[in-house]
N, C-alpha and C positions, 0 to 999 in steps of 0.2 A: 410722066407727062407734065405735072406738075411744076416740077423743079424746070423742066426744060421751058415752060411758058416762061418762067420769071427768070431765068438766067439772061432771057433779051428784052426783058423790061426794063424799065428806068432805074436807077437804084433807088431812086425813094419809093417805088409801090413795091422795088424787094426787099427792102429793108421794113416797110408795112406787115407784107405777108410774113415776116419773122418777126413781128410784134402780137401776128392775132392771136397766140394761145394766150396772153397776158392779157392784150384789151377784153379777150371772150372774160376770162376769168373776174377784171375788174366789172364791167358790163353784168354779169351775171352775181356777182355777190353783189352789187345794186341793187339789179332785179327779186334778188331772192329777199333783202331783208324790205324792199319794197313791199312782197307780195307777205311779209311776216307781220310786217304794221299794219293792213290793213285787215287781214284776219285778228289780230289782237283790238281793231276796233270794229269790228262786226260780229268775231266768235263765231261759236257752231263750230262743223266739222273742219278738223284740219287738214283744206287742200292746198297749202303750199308747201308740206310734201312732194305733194305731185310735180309741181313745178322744181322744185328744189334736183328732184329727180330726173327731169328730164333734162334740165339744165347741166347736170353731173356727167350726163351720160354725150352731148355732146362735147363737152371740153376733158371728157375721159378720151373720147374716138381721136377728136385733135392731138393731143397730148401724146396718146399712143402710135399715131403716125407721124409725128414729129419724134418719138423716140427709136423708131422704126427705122429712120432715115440716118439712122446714126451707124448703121452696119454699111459697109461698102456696097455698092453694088450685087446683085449677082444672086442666084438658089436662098442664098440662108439671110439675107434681108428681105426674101418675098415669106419666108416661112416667119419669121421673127416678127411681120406685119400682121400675118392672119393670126398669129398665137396675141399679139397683143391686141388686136381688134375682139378678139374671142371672150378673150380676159374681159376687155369690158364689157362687151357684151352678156358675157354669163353675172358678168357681176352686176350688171342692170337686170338681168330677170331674177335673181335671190332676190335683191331691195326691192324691187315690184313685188314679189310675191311676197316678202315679208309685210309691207305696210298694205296690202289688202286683207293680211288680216289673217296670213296663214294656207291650213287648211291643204288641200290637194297639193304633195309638192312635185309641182311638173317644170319648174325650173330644171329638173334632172334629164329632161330630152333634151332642153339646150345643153346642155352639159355634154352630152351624148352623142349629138350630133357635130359639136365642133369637135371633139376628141375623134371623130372617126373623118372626119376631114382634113384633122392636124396630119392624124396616124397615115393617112392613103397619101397625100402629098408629100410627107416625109420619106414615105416610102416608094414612091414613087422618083424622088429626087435620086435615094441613094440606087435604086435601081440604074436610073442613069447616070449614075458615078459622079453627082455634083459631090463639089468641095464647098461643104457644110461646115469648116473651122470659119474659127474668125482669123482677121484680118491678125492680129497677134499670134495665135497659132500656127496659121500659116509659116509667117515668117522665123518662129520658133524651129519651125520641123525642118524648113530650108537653112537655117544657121548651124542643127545637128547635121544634116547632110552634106553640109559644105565640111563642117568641121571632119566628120567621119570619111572622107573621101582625101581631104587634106593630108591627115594624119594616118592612112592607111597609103598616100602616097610616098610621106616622110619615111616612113616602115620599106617600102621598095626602097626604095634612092641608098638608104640604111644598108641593107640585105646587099644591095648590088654593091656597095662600096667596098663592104668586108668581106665579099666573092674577091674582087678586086686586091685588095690589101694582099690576101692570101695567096692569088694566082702570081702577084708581085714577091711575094718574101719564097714562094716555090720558087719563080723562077727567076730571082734576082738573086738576094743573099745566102738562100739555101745553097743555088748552084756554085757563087762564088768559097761559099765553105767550105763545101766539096772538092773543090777545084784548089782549095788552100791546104787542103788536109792534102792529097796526093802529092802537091807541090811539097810540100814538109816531108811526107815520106819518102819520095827520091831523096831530098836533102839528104835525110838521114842516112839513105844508105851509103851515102857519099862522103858521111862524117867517122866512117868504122874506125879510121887511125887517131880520132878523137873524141875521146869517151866524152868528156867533161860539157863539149858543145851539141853532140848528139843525144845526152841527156833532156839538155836544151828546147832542140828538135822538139825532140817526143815529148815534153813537157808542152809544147806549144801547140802540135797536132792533136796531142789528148784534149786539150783545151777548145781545141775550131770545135772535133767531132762532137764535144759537150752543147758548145755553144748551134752546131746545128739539131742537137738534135732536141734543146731547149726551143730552138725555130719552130721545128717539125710540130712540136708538141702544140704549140703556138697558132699554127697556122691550120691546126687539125683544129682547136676550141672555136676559131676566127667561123670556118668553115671548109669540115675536111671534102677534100679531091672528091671523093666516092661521090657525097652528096650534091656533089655541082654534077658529074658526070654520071652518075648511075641512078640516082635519085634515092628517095625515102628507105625502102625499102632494102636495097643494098647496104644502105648506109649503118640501119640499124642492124640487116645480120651482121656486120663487120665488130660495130657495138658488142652484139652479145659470144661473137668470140673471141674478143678480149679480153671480157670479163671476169675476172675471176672467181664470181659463182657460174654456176650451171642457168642458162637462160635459152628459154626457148622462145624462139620468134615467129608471128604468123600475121605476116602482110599480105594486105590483098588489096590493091590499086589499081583500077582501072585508068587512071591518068594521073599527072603527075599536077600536084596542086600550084598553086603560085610558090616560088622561092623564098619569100617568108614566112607562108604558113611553113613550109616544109623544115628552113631551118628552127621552127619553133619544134614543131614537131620532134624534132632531132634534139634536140636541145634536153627536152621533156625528160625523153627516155634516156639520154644519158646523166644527167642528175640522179635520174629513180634509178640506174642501174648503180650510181657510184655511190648514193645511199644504203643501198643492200648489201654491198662491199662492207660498206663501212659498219652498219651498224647491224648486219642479220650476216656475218660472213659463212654461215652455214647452211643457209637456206637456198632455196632455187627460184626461179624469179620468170613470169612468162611476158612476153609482151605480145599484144592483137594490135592492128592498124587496120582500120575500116573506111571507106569515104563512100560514106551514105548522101548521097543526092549533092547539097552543098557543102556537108559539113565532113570533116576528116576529125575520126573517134579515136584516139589513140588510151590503150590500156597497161599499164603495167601493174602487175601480182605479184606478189611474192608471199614465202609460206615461214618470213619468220615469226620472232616474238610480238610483232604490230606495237602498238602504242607510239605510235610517231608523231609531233608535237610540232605544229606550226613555228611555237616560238621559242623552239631549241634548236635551232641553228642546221636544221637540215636538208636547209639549202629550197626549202617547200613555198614560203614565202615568196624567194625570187623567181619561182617557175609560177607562180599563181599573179604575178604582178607582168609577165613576160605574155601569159595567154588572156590576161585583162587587156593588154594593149592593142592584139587585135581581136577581142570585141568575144573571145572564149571565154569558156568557164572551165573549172577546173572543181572536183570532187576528191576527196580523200576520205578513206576509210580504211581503218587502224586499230580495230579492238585488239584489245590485251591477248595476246596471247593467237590470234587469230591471222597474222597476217596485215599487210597493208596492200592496197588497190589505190591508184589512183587511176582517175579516167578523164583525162581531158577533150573537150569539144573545140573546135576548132571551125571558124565561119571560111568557108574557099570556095564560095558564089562568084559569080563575074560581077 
């Protein structure tokens, strides 16, 4: 009410009332060694104390709502007035009752009483869902949200692109390979009366069929068919029959998560499966897929010699920096001799 009185006042009686905590302060160190001088020439008891005190306590109240008016608007500047009003005020009933001289100390119901006024109003705010950050805060949380929402969009656009690349190298280059290798193969049979150029041929059809099937492989890392078309869970039984250990799979998906969680997902489990290859080639290896509420749990076991080591090159580092990006964790456990587990979490809320 304040502020709105003087905002349509004159500028010089608003630029006054933002000089009164200074003039109170000068005005009152006057006052005060005023009322010192003259106690120093009359003596006896000393009551400019008192004065001293009461003078503190109004340019404590000022001061405090002047500092009070420094939060924006809104729940946590009305709560930030009473907590600094309280303050002085508790801190004028301790110096009251210290310079009387002690004794009963009941400054502790003031104490008491604003603590239980603080606590019902604060609780009362968050009950009604006020936005109690500051002004900094605020904008902090909004700059993670912009950025997380940005960069979980960059992640789709990404996902969809390399759907893309791959639906194009199926059905552009791959098909033309195919269609080049058959073409070479009539050739050839049409070169029987000339060995030398029919060598040729076949020298150049072995080469397409290499070169598509270098594609295939390509276009399977990129993101393979299954998982655009059948989703997660096909995808990784496909995974563990490939596999050259023994892997059992046990997927259970009620819906199919966004196409980046998914091809992280997918990603996960064929690292941890071509780890076990690599380095436990005699062991057998399970993988679990869970999607508990928002989150998709994805597990891979395996029962070899464990000790698997972030910074040996086991590929562990680049699946732990793929499910940091959207916003997962990832756990490894590897004791010697025991096996290694990894378990990643995976965030796939709307």
């Amino acid at each position: 009410m304040t502020a709105r009185l003087f905002s349509a006042a004159p500028p010089w009686l608003a630029g006054l009332w933002r000089l009164v905590p200074r003039l109170f302060a000068q005005i009152a160190g006057a006052a005060g060694a005023l009322c010192f001088l003259v106690w120093a020439l009359t003596g006896g008891y000393f009551w400019p104390a008192w004065v001293w005190l009461s003078l503190a306590l109004v340019l404590g109240l000022i001061v405090a709502r002047r500092w009070s008016r420094l939060a924006p608007p809104g729940p946590r500047r009305n709560l930030e007035t009473i907590g600094a009003l309280a303050s002085v005020l508790c801190a004028y009933a301790f110096l009251n009752w210290a310079i009387s001289g002690g004794g009963y100390f009941w400054p502790v119901w003031v104490f008491l009483g604003f603590a239980v006024v603080l606590g019902a109003y604060f609780t009362y705010l968050r009950n009604q869902g006020a936005d109690l950050r500051s002004k900094g805060e605020r904008e902090l949380t909004e700059r993670v949200e912009t950025l997380t929402e940005t960069r979980r969009g960059a992640l789709d656009v990404q996902a969809a692109e390399l759907r893309r690349i791959e639906r194009d190298l199926h059905d552009g280059a791959q098909a033309r390979l195919v269609a080049l290798s058959m073409q070479l193969g009539r050739a050839e049979e049409g070169l029987a009366d000339r060995p030398e150029i029919a060598a040729l041929v076949r020298q150049a059809r072995a080469e397409a069929t290499a070169a598509n099937a270098e594609l295939r492989d390509l276009a399977r890392g990129i993101a393979p068919p299954v998982l655009t078309d059948r989703g997660l869970a096909a995808a990784v039984e496909a995974l563990g029959n490939r596999s050259p250990v023994p892997v059992k799979v046990d997927a259970a998906l009620g819906r199919r998560p966004a196409p980046v969680v998914e091809s992280a997902a997918y990603f996960v489990v064929a690292e941890s499966l071509t780890n076990v290859a690599k380095h436990a080639p005699e062991a057998s290896a399970a993988v679990t897929i869970r999607l508990d509420a928002d989150t998709l749990v994805v597990v891979v076991a395996d029962d070899g010699p464990g000790g698997a080591d972030l910074a040996a090159g086991t590929g562990l580092e680049g699946l732990r920096r793929r499910v940091a990006a959207l916003d997962g964790e990832m756990e490894v456990a590897s004791p010697a001799g025991e096996g290694t587990r990894i378990e990643v979490k995976l965030p796939c809320g709307s």
